[in-house]
C-alpha positions in Angstrom: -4.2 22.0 0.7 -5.3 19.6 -2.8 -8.0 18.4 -0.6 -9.7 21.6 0.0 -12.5 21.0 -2.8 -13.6 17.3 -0.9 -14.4 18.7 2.3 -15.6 21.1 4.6 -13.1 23.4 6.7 -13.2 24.2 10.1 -12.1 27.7 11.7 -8.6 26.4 12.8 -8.2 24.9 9.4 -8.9 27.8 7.5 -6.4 30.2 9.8 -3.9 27.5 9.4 -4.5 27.1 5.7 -4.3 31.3 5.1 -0.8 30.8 7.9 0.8 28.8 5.3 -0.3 30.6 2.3 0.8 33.8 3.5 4.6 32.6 5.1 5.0 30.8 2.4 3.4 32.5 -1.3 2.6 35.9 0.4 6.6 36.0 2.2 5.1 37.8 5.1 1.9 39.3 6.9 1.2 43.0 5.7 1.1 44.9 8.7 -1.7 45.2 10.8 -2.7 48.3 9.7 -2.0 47.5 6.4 -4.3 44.9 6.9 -7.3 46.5 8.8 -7.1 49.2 5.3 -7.3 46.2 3.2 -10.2 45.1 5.4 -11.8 48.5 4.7 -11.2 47.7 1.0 -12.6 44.3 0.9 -15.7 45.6 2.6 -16.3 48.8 0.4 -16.0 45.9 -2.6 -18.8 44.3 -1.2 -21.1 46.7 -0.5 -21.0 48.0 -3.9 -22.1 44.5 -5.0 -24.9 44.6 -2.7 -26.1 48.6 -3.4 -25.9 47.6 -7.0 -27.8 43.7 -6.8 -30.0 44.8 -3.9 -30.1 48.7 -4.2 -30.9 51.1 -6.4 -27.6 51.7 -8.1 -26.6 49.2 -11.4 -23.5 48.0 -12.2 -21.4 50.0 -15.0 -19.9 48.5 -17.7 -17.2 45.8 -16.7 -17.8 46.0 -13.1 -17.1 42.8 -11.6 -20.6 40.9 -10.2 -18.8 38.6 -8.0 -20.3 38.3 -4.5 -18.8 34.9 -3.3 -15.6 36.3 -4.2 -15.7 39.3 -2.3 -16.6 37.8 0.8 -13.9 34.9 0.3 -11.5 38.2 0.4 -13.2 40.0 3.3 -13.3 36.2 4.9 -9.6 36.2 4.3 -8.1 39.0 5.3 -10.2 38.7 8.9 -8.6 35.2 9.2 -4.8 36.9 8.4 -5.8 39.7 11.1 -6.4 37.1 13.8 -3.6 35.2 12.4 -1.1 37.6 13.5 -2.9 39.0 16.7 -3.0 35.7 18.1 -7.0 35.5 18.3 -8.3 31.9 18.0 -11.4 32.7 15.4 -12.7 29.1 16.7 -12.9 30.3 20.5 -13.8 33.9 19.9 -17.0 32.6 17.7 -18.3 30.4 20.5 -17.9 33.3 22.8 -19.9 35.7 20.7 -22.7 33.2 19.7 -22.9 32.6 23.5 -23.0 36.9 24.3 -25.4 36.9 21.6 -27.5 34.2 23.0 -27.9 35.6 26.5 -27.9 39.5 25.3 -30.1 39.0 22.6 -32.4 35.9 23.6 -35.9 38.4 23.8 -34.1 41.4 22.0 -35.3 40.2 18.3 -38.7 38.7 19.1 -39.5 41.7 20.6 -38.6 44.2 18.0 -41.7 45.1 16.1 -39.5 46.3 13.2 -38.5 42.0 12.5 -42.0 41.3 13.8 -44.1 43.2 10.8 -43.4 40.1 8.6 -44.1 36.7 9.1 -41.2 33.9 8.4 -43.2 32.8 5.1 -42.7 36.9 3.2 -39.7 38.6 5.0 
């Protein structure tokens, strides 16, 4: 793992990598529940960064302003949930890129809600 800053990570690397961490540092998985609340957590942290960056909401005084971080966390505790219910995050994301391209190949040039901009002013 003292390599991690001089290279890029695949998928496999980054379950094995949060595997090791987690039997190791963390003793054990939390539950699966535990896990998909944690989850919930994670993403209620980052949407409050967006509604307060992007929306109309600010931040209050002290509020932590760290997107990247937030999504590392949401990032990890995804990886941890296919961890220990045996998905393969690497296989699993070829399969949906490959739904997505056959389901949605016309599906998004065709909606006139993406359409009413052009690529240049989105």
């Amino acid at each position: 793992m003292d390599d991690l800053n001089d290279r890029q990570l695949t998928i496999a690397e980054a379950q094995a990598i949060v595997d090791e961490w987690i039997t190791t540092v963390g003793v054990r998985y939390f539950s699966p529940l535990t896990n998909m609340a944690v989850l919930a957590e994670e993403t209620g942290e980052v949407a409050r960064i967006m509604a307060r960056r992007y929306g109309d909401q600010s931040f209050k005084p002290g509020e932590k302003d760290d997107l990247a971080d937030e999504l590392a966390d949401l990032l990890w505790v995804t990886v941890a949930i296919a961890n220990q219910t045996g998905v393969d995050l690497t296989e699993a994301f070829r399969n949906n890129i490959a739904k997505k391209s056959v389901r949605d190949k016309e599906r998004h040039r065709s909606n006139p809600k993406l359409n009413k901009f052009n690529k240049q002013n989105p």
